[in-house]
N, C-alpha and C positions, 0 to 999 in steps of 0.2 A: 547381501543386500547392497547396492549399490544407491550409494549418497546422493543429495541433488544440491549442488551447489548454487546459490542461486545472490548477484550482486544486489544490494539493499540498499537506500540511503533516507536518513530521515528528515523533518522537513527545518533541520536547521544547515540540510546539504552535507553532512557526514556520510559519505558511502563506505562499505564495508560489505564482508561475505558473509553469507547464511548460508551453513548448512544443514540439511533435513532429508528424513528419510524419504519422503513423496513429496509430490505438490500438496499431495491431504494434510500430511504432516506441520506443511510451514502454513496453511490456513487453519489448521485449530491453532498450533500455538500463535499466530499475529491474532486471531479470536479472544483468546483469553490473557493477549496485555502481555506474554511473552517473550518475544522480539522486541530488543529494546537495541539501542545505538550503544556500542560500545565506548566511545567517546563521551557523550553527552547524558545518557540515559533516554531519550526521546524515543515514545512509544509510537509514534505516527512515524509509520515506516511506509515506502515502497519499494515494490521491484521494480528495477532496472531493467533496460535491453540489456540482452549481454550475446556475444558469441560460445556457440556449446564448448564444454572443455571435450575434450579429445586426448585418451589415451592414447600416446603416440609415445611413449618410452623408451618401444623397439626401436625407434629411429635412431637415436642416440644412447651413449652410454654414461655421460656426465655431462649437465648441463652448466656451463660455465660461470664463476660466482661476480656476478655485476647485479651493480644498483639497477635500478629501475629509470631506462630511459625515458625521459620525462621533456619538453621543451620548454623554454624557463619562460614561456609567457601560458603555462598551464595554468589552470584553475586549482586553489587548492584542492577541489572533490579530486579530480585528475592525479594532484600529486599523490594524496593519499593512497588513492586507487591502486597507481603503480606502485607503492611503496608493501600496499598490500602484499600484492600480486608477486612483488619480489619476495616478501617474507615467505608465503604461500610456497614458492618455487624452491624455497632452504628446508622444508616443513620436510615434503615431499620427498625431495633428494635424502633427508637425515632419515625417513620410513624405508625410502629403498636401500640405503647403504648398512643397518644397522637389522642386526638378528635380535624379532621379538621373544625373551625366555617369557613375559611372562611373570606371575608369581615367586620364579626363582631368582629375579634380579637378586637381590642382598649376596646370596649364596652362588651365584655364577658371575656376579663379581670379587667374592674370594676368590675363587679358584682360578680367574684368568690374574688376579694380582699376585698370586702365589704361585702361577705358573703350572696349575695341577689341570689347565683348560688353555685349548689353543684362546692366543691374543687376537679379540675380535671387538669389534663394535657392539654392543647390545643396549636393547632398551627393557622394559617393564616395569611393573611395580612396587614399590616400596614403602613401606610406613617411613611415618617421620622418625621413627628410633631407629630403624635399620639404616636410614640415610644419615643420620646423626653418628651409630655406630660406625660404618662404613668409613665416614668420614674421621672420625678417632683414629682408626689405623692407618689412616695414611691412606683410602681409594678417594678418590676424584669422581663426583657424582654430580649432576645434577637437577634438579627435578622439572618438569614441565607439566601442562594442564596432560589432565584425563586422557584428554581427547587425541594426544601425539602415539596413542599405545594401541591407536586403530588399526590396523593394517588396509582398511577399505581406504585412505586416505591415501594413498598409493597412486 
């Protein structure tokens, strides 16, 4: 299933992304008080123009880590916007470079600190006591929202 990302801004001028699985998807939940402003909380949202995003990956193989070019007589919506758009661009790159285990994060994070699994990048799951555990021994974890463990975000 293929995501619709679609740019958002509420009417206190906070813009931001939404993402949803159809266009049906983002009008039931803006219906039901859903979609709010991650800055502000502001339930009065709209969509923005936006240009489509384009799978274009193959083009390149790492996309180079810079801020978000901005020109300094921007509007703050604008700075936000890019500041997004850069995070966005690190989300992305950290889905493509890193093998999702999955459920077995905690347990394939021993084995690559112990050297009993090749030395890789991974992501997945973890309760807060396996990342607590984890972290007692001496692995370097970090946790992010749910939503970094998508592979559709790709």
């Amino acid at each position: 299933m293929a995501l619709k990302v679609f740019d958002l801004q509420c009417d206190h001028g906070h813009v931001f992304e939404g993402w949803f699985g159809s266009h049906e998807d983002y009008d039931a939940q803006q219906a039901r008080g859903l979609v709010t402003c991650p800055v502000c909380a502001s339930a009065s949202i709209t969509k923005r123009l936006s240009a489509p995003r384009l799978n274009v990956s193959h083009l390149h193989t790492e996309a180079p880590a810079q801020g978000p070019a901005v020109p300094a007589q921007a509007t703050e919506a604008e700075k936000m916007a890019a500041l997004q758009a850069a995070v966005m661009r690190q989300v992305r790159a950290l889905l493509r470079n890193t093998e999702n285990v999955g459920a077995r994060f905690a347990e394939e994070a021993r084995r690559i600190h112990e050297g009993d699994a090749d030395d890789r990048p991974i992501r997945g799951t973890a309760t807060r006591e396996e990342r607590e555990a984890l972290a007692e021994e001496g692995i370097d974890v970090l946790a992010l929202p749910d939503f970094f463990d998508d592979d559709r975000l790709q």
